[in-house]
C-alpha positions as CSV (number, residue, x, y, z in Angstrom):
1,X,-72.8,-17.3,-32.4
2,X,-73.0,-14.3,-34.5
3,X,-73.0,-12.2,-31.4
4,X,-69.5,-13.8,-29.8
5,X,-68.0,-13.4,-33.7
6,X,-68.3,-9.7,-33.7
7,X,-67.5,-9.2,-30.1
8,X,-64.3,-11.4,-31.2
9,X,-63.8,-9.4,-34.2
10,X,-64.3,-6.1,-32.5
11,X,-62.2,-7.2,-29.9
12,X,-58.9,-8.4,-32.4
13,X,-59.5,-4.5,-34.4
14,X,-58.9,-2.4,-30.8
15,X,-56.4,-4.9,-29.5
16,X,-54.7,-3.7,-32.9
17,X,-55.4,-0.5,-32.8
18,X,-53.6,-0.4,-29.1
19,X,-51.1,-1.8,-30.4
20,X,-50.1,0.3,-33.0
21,X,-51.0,3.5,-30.9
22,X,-48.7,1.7,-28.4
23,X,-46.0,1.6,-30.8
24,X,-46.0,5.1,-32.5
25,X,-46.4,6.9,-29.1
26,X,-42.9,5.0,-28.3
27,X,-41.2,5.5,-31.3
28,X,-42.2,9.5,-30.8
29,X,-41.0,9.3,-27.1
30,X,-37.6,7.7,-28.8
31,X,-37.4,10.5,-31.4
32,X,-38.7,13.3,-29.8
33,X,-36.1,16.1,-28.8
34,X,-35.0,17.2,-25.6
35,X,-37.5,18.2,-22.6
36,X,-39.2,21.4,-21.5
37,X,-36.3,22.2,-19.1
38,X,-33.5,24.2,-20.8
39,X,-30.5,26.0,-18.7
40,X,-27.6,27.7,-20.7
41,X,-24.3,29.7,-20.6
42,X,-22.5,31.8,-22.5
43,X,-19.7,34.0,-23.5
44,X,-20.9,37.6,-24.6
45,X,-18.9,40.7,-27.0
46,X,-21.0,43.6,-26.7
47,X,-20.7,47.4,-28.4
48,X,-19.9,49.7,-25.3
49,X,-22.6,51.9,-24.1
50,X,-22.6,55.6,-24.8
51,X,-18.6,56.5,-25.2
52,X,-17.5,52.8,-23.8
53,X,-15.2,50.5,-25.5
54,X,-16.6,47.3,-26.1
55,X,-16.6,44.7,-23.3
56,X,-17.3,41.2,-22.4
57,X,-19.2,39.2,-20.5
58,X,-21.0,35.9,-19.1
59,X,-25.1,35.1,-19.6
60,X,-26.6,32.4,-17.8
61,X,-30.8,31.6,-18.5
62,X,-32.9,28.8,-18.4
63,X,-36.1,28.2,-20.4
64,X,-39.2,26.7,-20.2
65,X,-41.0,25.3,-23.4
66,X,-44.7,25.7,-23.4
67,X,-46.2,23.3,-25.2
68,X,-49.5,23.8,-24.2
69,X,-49.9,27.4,-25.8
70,X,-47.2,26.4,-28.9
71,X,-44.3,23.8,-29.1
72,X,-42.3,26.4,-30.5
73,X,-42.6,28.9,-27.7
74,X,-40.3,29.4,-24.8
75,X,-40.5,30.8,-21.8
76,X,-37.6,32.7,-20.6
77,X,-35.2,34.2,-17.7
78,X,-31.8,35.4,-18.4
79,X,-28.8,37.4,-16.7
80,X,-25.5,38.7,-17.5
81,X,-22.9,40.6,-16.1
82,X,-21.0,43.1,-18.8
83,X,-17.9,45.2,-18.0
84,X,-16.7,47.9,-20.0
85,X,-13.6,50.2,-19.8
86,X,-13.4,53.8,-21.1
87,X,-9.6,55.9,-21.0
88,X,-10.6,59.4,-20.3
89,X,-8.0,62.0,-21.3
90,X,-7.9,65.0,-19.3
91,X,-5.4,68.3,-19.0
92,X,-2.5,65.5,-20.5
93,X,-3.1,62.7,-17.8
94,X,-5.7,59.7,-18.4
95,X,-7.9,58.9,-16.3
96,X,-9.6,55.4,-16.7
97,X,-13.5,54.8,-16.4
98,X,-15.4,51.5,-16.0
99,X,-19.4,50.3,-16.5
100,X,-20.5,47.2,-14.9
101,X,-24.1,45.9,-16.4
102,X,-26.3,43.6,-14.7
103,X,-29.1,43.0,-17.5
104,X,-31.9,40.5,-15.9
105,X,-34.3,39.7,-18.9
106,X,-37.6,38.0,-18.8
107,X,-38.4,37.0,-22.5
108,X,-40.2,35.0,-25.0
109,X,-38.5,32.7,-27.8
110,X,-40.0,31.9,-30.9
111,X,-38.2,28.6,-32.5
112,X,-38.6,27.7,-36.1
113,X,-37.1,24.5,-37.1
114,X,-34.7,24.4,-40.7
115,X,-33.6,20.9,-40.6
116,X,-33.7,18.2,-38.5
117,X,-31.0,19.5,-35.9
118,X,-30.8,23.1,-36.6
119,X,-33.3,25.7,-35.7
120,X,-33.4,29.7,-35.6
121,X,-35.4,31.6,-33.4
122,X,-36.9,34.8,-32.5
123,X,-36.5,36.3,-29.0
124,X,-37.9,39.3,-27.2
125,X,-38.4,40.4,-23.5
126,X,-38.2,43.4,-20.8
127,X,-34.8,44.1,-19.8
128,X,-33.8,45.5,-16.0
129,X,-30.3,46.8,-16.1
130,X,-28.5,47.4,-13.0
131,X,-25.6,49.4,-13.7
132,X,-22.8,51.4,-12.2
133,X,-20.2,53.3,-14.0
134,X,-17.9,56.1,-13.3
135,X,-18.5,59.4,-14.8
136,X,-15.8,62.6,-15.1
137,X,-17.5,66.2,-14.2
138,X,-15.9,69.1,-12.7
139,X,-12.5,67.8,-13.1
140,X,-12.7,64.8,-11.1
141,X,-14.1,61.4,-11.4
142,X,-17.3,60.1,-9.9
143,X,-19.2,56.9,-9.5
144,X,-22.8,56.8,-10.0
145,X,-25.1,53.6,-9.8
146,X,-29.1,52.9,-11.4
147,X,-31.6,50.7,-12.4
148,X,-32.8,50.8,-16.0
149,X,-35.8,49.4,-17.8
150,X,-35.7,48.4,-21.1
151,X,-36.8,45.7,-24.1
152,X,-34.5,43.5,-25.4
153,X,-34.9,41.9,-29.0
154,X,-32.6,39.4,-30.8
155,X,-32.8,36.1,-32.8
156,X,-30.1,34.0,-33.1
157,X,-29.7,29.7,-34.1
158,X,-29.5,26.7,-32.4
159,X,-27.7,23.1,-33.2
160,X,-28.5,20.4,-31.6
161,X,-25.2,18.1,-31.2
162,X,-27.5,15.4,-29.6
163,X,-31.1,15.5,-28.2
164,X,-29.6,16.8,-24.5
165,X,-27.1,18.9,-25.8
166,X,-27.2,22.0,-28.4
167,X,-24.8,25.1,-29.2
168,X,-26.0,28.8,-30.1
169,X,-25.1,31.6,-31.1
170,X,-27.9,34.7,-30.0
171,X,-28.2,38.5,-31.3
172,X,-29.3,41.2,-29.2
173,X,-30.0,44.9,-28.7
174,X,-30.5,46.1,-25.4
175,X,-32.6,49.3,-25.8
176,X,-31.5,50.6,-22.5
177,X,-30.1,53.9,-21.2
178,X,-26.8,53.9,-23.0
179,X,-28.3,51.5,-25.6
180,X,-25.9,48.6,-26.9
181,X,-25.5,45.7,-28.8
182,X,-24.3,41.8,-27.4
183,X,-23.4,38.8,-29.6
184,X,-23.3,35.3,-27.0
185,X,-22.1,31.8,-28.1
186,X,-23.0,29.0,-25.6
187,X,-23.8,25.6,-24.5
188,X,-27.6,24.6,-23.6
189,X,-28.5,21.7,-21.5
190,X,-32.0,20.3,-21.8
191,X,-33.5,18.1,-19.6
């Protein structure tokens, strides 16, 4: 009789036990923010490159969260397209000049939550810039194309308007032939 009581009582403590593990692992699926999949867009202002006028652009990345190194780290591939303009004065006519950028990025992101919703973050990557611009020598103009390798830091913040759903605004220099500067505001989708 002793034997079935504490097989009984054993049996009532990891029935509970389940239970509550049951419970707390749905609440956190509940609560939990968004998934590993993140894909976002943007509107860019960057600094010109050498004698450039500043131009503007589009960024489209996705990100995966690797939760099995860090829940904070991300995984990261990113592209943009830039265009800047340049008026060229020369023996009193002006000639205009134009740089298209094609930065592809492969990065890492660092996140480090403030409150609940808000976080900022910490990114850094290698940066392949295909570009082509027009150059003036010897009295005429001239187009010249090139692939450049770079790094790319930046940090920037992150608000999440609902656990799918979050807005940014990310800082970076491209140090790049023709280094520059890009501030992007965008939309992120996570899945």
């Amino acid at each position: 009789m002793k034997t079935v009581a504490i097989i009984s009582l054993t049996m009532l403590i990891l029935l509970g036990l389940n239970t509550t593990a049951s419970a707390k692992t749905a609440r956190a699926a509940e609560t939990s923010s968004a998934g590993n999949l993140e894909v976002d867009g943007s509107f860019a202002f960057a600094t010109g490159p050498g004698s450039y006028d500043r131009g503007f652009g589009l960024s489209f990345g996705a990100g995966y969260q690797l939760g099995e190194i860090d829940r904070n780290l991300q995984a990261r591939v990113d592209i943009s397209f830039y265009n800047f303009s340049y008026d060229y004065q020369q023996g009193g006519g002006t000639t205009n000049l134009s740089y298209t950028r094609v930065p592809i990025t492969v990065s890492g992101r660092y996140s480090l939550p403030i409150i609940d919703r808000l976080k900022a973050f910490a990114q850094a990557g290698i940066e392949t810039s295909i570009d082509h611009f027009d150059y003036y020598a010897n009295g005429s103009k001239h187009s010249k194309s090139e692939v450049n390798i770079g790094i790319s830091p930046g940090a920037g913040v992150e608000f999440f308007v609902n656990p799918d759903i979050s807005v940014f605004a990310l800082g970076r220099f491209h140090l790049v032939s023709d280094s520059y500067f890009s501030m992007q505001f965008g939309v992120a989708s996570h899945f």
